[in-house]
Wavefront OBJ file of the C-alpha trace (Angstrom):
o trace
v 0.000 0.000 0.000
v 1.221 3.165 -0.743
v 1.786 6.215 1.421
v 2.839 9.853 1.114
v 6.671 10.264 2.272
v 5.948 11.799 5.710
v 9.190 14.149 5.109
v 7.274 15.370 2.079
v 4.259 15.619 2.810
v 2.632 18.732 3.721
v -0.674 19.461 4.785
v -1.984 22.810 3.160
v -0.466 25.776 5.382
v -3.767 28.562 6.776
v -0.817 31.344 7.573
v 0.697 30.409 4.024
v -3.092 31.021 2.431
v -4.053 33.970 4.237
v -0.696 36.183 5.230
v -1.025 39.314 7.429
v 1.342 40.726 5.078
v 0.075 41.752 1.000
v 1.465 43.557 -1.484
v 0.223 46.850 -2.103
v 1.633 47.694 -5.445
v -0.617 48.007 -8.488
v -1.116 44.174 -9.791
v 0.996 44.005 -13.152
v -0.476 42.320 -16.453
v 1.267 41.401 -19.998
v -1.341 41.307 -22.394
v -0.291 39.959 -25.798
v -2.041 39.287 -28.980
v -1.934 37.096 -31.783
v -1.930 39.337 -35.134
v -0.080 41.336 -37.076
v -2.284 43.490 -39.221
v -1.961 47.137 -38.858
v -6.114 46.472 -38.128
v -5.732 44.019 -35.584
v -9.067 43.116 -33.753
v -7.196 40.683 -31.705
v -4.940 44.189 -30.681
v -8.020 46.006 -30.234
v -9.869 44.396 -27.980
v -6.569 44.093 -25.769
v -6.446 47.243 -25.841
v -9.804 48.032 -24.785
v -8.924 45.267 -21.986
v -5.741 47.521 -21.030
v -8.042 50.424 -20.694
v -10.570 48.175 -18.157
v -7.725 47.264 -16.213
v -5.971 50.374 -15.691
v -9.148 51.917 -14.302
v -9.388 48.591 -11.668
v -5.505 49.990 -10.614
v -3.588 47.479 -12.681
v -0.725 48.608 -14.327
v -0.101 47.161 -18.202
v 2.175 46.530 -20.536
v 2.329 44.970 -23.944
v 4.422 42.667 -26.274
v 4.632 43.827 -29.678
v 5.348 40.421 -31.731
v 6.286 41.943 -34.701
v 9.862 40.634 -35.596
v 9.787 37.904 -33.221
v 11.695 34.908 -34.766
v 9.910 31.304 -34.956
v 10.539 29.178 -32.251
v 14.057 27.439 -32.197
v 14.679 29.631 -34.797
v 16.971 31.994 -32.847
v 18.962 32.035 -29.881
v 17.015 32.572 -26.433
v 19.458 35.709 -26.705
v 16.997 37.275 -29.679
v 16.374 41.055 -28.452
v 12.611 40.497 -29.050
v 12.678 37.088 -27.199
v 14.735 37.914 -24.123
v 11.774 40.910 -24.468
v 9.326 38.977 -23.906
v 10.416 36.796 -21.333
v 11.452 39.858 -19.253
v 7.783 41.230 -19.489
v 6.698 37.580 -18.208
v 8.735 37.521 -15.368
v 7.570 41.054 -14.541
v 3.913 40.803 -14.904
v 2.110 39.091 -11.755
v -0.778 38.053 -14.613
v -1.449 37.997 -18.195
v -4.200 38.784 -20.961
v -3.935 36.400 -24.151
v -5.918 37.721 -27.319
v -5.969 35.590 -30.680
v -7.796 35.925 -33.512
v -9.480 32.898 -34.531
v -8.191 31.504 -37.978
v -8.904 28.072 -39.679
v -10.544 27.042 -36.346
v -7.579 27.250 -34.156
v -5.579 30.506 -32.599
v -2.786 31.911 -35.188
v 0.315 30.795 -35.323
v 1.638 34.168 -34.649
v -0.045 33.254 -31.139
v 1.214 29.815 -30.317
v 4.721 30.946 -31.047
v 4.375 33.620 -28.472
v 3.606 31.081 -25.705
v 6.447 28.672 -27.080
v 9.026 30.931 -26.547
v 7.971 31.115 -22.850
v 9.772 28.945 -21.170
v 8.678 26.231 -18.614
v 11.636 27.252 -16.795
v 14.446 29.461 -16.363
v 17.266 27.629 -14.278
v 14.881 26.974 -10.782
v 12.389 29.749 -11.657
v 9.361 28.719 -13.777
v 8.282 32.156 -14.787
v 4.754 31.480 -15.749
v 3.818 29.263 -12.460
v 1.042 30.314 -10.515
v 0.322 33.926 -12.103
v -3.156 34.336 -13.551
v -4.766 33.929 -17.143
v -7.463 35.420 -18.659
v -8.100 34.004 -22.055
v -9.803 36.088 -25.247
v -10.475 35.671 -29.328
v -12.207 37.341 -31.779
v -13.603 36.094 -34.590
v -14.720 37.081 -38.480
v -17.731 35.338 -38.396
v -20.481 33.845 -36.051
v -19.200 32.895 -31.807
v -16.828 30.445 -31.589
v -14.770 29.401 -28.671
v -11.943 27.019 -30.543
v -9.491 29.652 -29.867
v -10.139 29.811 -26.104
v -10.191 26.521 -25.430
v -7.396 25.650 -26.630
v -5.618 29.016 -24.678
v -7.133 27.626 -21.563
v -4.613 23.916 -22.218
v -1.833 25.277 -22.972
v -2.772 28.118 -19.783
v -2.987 24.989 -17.738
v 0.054 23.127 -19.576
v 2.368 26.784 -18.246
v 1.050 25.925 -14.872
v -1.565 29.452 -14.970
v -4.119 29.822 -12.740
v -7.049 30.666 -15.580
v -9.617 32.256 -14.327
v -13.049 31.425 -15.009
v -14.334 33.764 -17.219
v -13.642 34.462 -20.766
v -14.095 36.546 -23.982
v -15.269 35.391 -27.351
v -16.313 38.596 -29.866
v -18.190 37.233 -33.062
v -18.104 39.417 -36.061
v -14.900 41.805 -34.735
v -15.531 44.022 -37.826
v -18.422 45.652 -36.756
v -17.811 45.895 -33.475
v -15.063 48.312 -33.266
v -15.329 52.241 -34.656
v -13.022 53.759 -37.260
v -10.617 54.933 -33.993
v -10.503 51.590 -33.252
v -12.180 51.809 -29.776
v -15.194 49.155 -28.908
v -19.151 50.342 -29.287
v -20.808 49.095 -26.598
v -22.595 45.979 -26.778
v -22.672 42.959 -24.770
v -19.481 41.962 -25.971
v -17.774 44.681 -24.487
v -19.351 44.341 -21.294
v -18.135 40.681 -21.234
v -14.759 41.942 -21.439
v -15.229 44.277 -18.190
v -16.446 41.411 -16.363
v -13.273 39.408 -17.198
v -10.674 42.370 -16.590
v -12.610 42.453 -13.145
v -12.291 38.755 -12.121
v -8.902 38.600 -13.952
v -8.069 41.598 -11.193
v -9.766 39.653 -8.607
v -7.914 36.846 -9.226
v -4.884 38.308 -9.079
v -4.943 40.401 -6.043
v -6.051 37.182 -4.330
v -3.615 34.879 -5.130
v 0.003 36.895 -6.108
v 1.225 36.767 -2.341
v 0.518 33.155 -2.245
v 1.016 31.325 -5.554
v 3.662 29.656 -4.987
v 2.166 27.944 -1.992
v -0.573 27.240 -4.407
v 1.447 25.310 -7.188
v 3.876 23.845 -4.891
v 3.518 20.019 -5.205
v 4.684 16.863 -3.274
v 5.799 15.225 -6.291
v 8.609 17.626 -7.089
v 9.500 17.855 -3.491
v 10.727 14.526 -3.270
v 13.175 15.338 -5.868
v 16.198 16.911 -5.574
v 16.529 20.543 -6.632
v 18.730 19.643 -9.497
v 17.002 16.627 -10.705
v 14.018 19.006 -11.060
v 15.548 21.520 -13.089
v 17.074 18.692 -15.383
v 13.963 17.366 -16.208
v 12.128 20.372 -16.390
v 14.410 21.499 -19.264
v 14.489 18.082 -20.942
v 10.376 18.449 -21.391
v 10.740 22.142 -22.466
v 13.344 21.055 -25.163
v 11.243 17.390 -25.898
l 1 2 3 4 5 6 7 8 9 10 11 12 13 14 15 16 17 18 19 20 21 22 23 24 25 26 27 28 29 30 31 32 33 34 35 36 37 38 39 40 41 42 43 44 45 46 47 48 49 50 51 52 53 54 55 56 57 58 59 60 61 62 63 64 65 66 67 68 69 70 71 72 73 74 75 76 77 78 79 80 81 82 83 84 85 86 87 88 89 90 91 92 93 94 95 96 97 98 99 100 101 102 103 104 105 106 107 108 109 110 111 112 113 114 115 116 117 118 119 120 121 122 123 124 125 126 127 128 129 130 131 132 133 134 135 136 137 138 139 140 141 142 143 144 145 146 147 148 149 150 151 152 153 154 155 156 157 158 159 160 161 162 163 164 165 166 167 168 169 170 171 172 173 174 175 176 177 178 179 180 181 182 183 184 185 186 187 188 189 190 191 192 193 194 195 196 197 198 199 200 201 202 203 204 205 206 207 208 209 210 211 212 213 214 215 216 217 218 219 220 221 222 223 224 225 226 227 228 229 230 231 232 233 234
Protein backbone atom coordinates (compact mmCIF):
# COMPACT_ATOMS: atom_id res chain seq x y z
CA UNK A 1 0.00 0.00 0.00
CA UNK A 2 1.22 3.16 -0.74
CA UNK A 3 1.79 6.22 1.42
CA UNK A 4 2.84 9.85 1.11
CA UNK A 5 6.67 10.26 2.27
CA UNK A 6 5.95 11.80 5.71
CA UNK A 7 9.19 14.15 5.11
CA UNK A 8 7.27 15.37 2.08
CA UNK A 9 4.26 15.62 2.81
CA UNK A 10 2.63 18.73 3.72
CA UNK A 11 -0.67 19.46 4.78
CA UNK A 12 -1.98 22.81 3.16
CA UNK A 13 -0.47 25.78 5.38
CA UNK A 14 -3.77 28.56 6.78
CA UNK A 15 -0.82 31.34 7.57
CA UNK A 16 0.70 30.41 4.02
CA UNK A 17 -3.09 31.02 2.43
CA UNK A 18 -4.05 33.97 4.24
CA UNK A 19 -0.70 36.18 5.23
CA UNK A 20 -1.03 39.31 7.43
CA UNK A 21 1.34 40.73 5.08
CA UNK A 22 0.08 41.75 1.00
CA UNK A 23 1.46 43.56 -1.48
CA UNK A 24 0.22 46.85 -2.10
CA UNK A 25 1.63 47.69 -5.44
CA UNK A 26 -0.62 48.01 -8.49
CA UNK A 27 -1.12 44.17 -9.79
CA UNK A 28 1.00 44.00 -13.15
CA UNK A 29 -0.48 42.32 -16.45
CA UNK A 30 1.27 41.40 -20.00
CA UNK A 31 -1.34 41.31 -22.39
CA UNK A 32 -0.29 39.96 -25.80
CA UNK A 33 -2.04 39.29 -28.98
CA UNK A 34 -1.93 37.10 -31.78
CA UNK A 35 -1.93 39.34 -35.13
CA UNK A 36 -0.08 41.34 -37.08
CA UNK A 37 -2.28 43.49 -39.22
CA UNK A 38 -1.96 47.14 -38.86
CA UNK A 39 -6.11 46.47 -38.13
CA UNK A 40 -5.73 44.02 -35.58
CA UNK A 41 -9.07 43.12 -33.75
CA UNK A 42 -7.20 40.68 -31.71
CA UNK A 43 -4.94 44.19 -30.68
CA UNK A 44 -8.02 46.01 -30.23
CA UNK A 45 -9.87 44.40 -27.98
CA UNK A 46 -6.57 44.09 -25.77
CA UNK A 47 -6.45 47.24 -25.84
CA UNK A 48 -9.80 48.03 -24.79
CA UNK A 49 -8.92 45.27 -21.99
CA UNK A 50 -5.74 47.52 -21.03
CA UNK A 51 -8.04 50.42 -20.69
CA UNK A 52 -10.57 48.17 -18.16
CA UNK A 53 -7.72 47.26 -16.21
CA UNK A 54 -5.97 50.37 -15.69
CA UNK A 55 -9.15 51.92 -14.30
CA UNK A 56 -9.39 48.59 -11.67
CA UNK A 57 -5.51 49.99 -10.61
CA UNK A 58 -3.59 47.48 -12.68
CA UNK A 59 -0.73 48.61 -14.33
CA UNK A 60 -0.10 47.16 -18.20
CA UNK A 61 2.17 46.53 -20.54
CA UNK A 62 2.33 44.97 -23.94
CA UNK A 63 4.42 42.67 -26.27
CA UNK A 64 4.63 43.83 -29.68
CA UNK A 65 5.35 40.42 -31.73
CA UNK A 66 6.29 41.94 -34.70
CA UNK A 67 9.86 40.63 -35.60
CA UNK A 68 9.79 37.90 -33.22
CA UNK A 69 11.70 34.91 -34.77
CA UNK A 70 9.91 31.30 -34.96
CA UNK A 71 10.54 29.18 -32.25
CA UNK A 72 14.06 27.44 -32.20
CA UNK A 73 14.68 29.63 -34.80
CA UNK A 74 16.97 31.99 -32.85
CA UNK A 75 18.96 32.04 -29.88
CA UNK A 76 17.02 32.57 -26.43
CA UNK A 77 19.46 35.71 -26.70
CA UNK A 78 17.00 37.27 -29.68
CA UNK A 79 16.37 41.06 -28.45
CA UNK A 80 12.61 40.50 -29.05
CA UNK A 81 12.68 37.09 -27.20
CA UNK A 82 14.74 37.91 -24.12
CA UNK A 83 11.77 40.91 -24.47
CA UNK A 84 9.33 38.98 -23.91
CA UNK A 85 10.42 36.80 -21.33
CA UNK A 86 11.45 39.86 -19.25
CA UNK A 87 7.78 41.23 -19.49
CA UNK A 88 6.70 37.58 -18.21
CA UNK A 89 8.73 37.52 -15.37
CA UNK A 90 7.57 41.05 -14.54
CA UNK A 91 3.91 40.80 -14.90
CA UNK A 92 2.11 39.09 -11.76
CA UNK A 93 -0.78 38.05 -14.61
CA UNK A 94 -1.45 38.00 -18.19
CA UNK A 95 -4.20 38.78 -20.96
CA UNK A 96 -3.94 36.40 -24.15
CA UNK A 97 -5.92 37.72 -27.32
CA UNK A 98 -5.97 35.59 -30.68
CA UNK A 99 -7.80 35.93 -33.51
CA UNK A 100 -9.48 32.90 -34.53
CA UNK A 101 -8.19 31.50 -37.98
CA UNK A 102 -8.90 28.07 -39.68
CA UNK A 103 -10.54 27.04 -36.35
CA UNK A 104 -7.58 27.25 -34.16
CA UNK A 105 -5.58 30.51 -32.60
CA UNK A 106 -2.79 31.91 -35.19
CA UNK A 107 0.32 30.79 -35.32
CA UNK A 108 1.64 34.17 -34.65
CA UNK A 109 -0.05 33.25 -31.14
CA UNK A 110 1.21 29.81 -30.32
CA UNK A 111 4.72 30.95 -31.05
CA UNK A 112 4.38 33.62 -28.47
CA UNK A 113 3.61 31.08 -25.70
CA UNK A 114 6.45 28.67 -27.08
CA UNK A 115 9.03 30.93 -26.55
CA UNK A 116 7.97 31.11 -22.85
CA UNK A 117 9.77 28.95 -21.17
CA UNK A 118 8.68 26.23 -18.61
CA UNK A 119 11.64 27.25 -16.80
CA UNK A 120 14.45 29.46 -16.36
CA UNK A 121 17.27 27.63 -14.28
CA UNK A 122 14.88 26.97 -10.78
CA UNK A 123 12.39 29.75 -11.66
CA UNK A 124 9.36 28.72 -13.78
CA UNK A 125 8.28 32.16 -14.79
CA UNK A 126 4.75 31.48 -15.75
CA UNK A 127 3.82 29.26 -12.46
CA UNK A 128 1.04 30.31 -10.52
CA UNK A 129 0.32 33.93 -12.10
CA UNK A 130 -3.16 34.34 -13.55
CA UNK A 131 -4.77 33.93 -17.14
CA UNK A 132 -7.46 35.42 -18.66
CA UNK A 133 -8.10 34.00 -22.06
CA UNK A 134 -9.80 36.09 -25.25
CA UNK A 135 -10.47 35.67 -29.33
CA UNK A 136 -12.21 37.34 -31.78
CA UNK A 137 -13.60 36.09 -34.59
CA UNK A 138 -14.72 37.08 -38.48
CA UNK A 139 -17.73 35.34 -38.40
CA UNK A 140 -20.48 33.85 -36.05
CA UNK A 141 -19.20 32.90 -31.81
CA UNK A 142 -16.83 30.44 -31.59
CA UNK A 143 -14.77 29.40 -28.67
CA UNK A 144 -11.94 27.02 -30.54
CA UNK A 145 -9.49 29.65 -29.87
CA UNK A 146 -10.14 29.81 -26.10
CA UNK A 147 -10.19 26.52 -25.43
CA UNK A 148 -7.40 25.65 -26.63
CA UNK A 149 -5.62 29.02 -24.68
CA UNK A 150 -7.13 27.63 -21.56
CA UNK A 151 -4.61 23.92 -22.22
CA UNK A 152 -1.83 25.28 -22.97
CA UNK A 153 -2.77 28.12 -19.78
CA UNK A 154 -2.99 24.99 -17.74
CA UNK A 155 0.05 23.13 -19.58
CA UNK A 156 2.37 26.78 -18.25
CA UNK A 157 1.05 25.92 -14.87
CA UNK A 158 -1.57 29.45 -14.97
CA UNK A 159 -4.12 29.82 -12.74
CA UNK A 160 -7.05 30.67 -15.58
CA UNK A 161 -9.62 32.26 -14.33
CA UNK A 162 -13.05 31.43 -15.01
CA UNK A 163 -14.33 33.76 -17.22
CA UNK A 164 -13.64 34.46 -20.77
CA UNK A 165 -14.09 36.55 -23.98
CA UNK A 166 -15.27 35.39 -27.35
CA UNK A 167 -16.31 38.60 -29.87
CA UNK A 168 -18.19 37.23 -33.06
CA UNK A 169 -18.10 39.42 -36.06
CA UNK A 170 -14.90 41.80 -34.74
CA UNK A 171 -15.53 44.02 -37.83
CA UNK A 172 -18.42 45.65 -36.76
CA UNK A 173 -17.81 45.89 -33.48
CA UNK A 174 -15.06 48.31 -33.27
CA UNK A 175 -15.33 52.24 -34.66
CA UNK A 176 -13.02 53.76 -37.26
CA UNK A 177 -10.62 54.93 -33.99
CA UNK A 178 -10.50 51.59 -33.25
CA UNK A 179 -12.18 51.81 -29.78
CA UNK A 180 -15.19 49.15 -28.91
CA UNK A 181 -19.15 50.34 -29.29
CA UNK A 182 -20.81 49.10 -26.60
CA UNK A 183 -22.59 45.98 -26.78
CA UNK A 184 -22.67 42.96 -24.77
CA UNK A 185 -19.48 41.96 -25.97
CA UNK A 186 -17.77 44.68 -24.49
CA UNK A 187 -19.35 44.34 -21.29
CA UNK A 188 -18.14 40.68 -21.23
CA UNK A 189 -14.76 41.94 -21.44
CA UNK A 190 -15.23 44.28 -18.19
CA UNK A 191 -16.45 41.41 -16.36
CA UNK A 192 -13.27 39.41 -17.20
CA UNK A 193 -10.67 42.37 -16.59
CA UNK A 194 -12.61 42.45 -13.15
CA UNK A 195 -12.29 38.76 -12.12
CA UNK A 196 -8.90 38.60 -13.95
CA UNK A 197 -8.07 41.60 -11.19
CA UNK A 198 -9.77 39.65 -8.61
CA UNK A 199 -7.91 36.85 -9.23
CA UNK A 200 -4.88 38.31 -9.08
CA UNK A 201 -4.94 40.40 -6.04
CA UNK A 202 -6.05 37.18 -4.33
CA UNK A 203 -3.61 34.88 -5.13
CA UNK A 204 0.00 36.89 -6.11
CA UNK A 205 1.23 36.77 -2.34
CA UNK A 206 0.52 33.16 -2.25
CA UNK A 207 1.02 31.33 -5.55
CA UNK A 208 3.66 29.66 -4.99
CA UNK A 209 2.17 27.94 -1.99
CA UNK A 210 -0.57 27.24 -4.41
CA UNK A 211 1.45 25.31 -7.19
CA UNK A 212 3.88 23.84 -4.89
CA UNK A 213 3.52 20.02 -5.20
CA UNK A 214 4.68 16.86 -3.27
CA UNK A 215 5.80 15.23 -6.29
CA UNK A 216 8.61 17.63 -7.09
CA UNK A 217 9.50 17.86 -3.49
CA UNK A 218 10.73 14.53 -3.27
CA UNK A 219 13.18 15.34 -5.87
CA UNK A 220 16.20 16.91 -5.57
CA UNK A 221 16.53 20.54 -6.63
CA UNK A 222 18.73 19.64 -9.50
CA UNK A 223 17.00 16.63 -10.70
CA UNK A 224 14.02 19.01 -11.06
CA UNK A 225 15.55 21.52 -13.09
CA UNK A 226 17.07 18.69 -15.38
CA UNK A 227 13.96 17.37 -16.21
CA UNK A 228 12.13 20.37 -16.39
CA UNK A 229 14.41 21.50 -19.26
CA UNK A 230 14.49 18.08 -20.94
CA UNK A 231 10.38 18.45 -21.39
CA UNK A 232 10.74 22.14 -22.47
CA UNK A 233 13.34 21.05 -25.16
CA UNK A 234 11.24 17.39 -25.90
Amino acid sequence: MADPTPEHFRAPDAQALFPAERREDPPRILLLYGSLRARSFSRLAAEEAARILQTLGAETRFFDPAGLPMPDGAPAEHPKVAELRGLVEWCDGMVWSSPERHGAMTGLMKAQIDWIPLSIGAVRPTQGKTLAVMQVSGGSQSFNAVNQLRILGRWMRLLTIPNQSSVAKAFQEFDEAGRMKPSPYYDRIVDVMEELVKFTLLTRDIREHLVDRYSERKETGEALIARVNRTASS
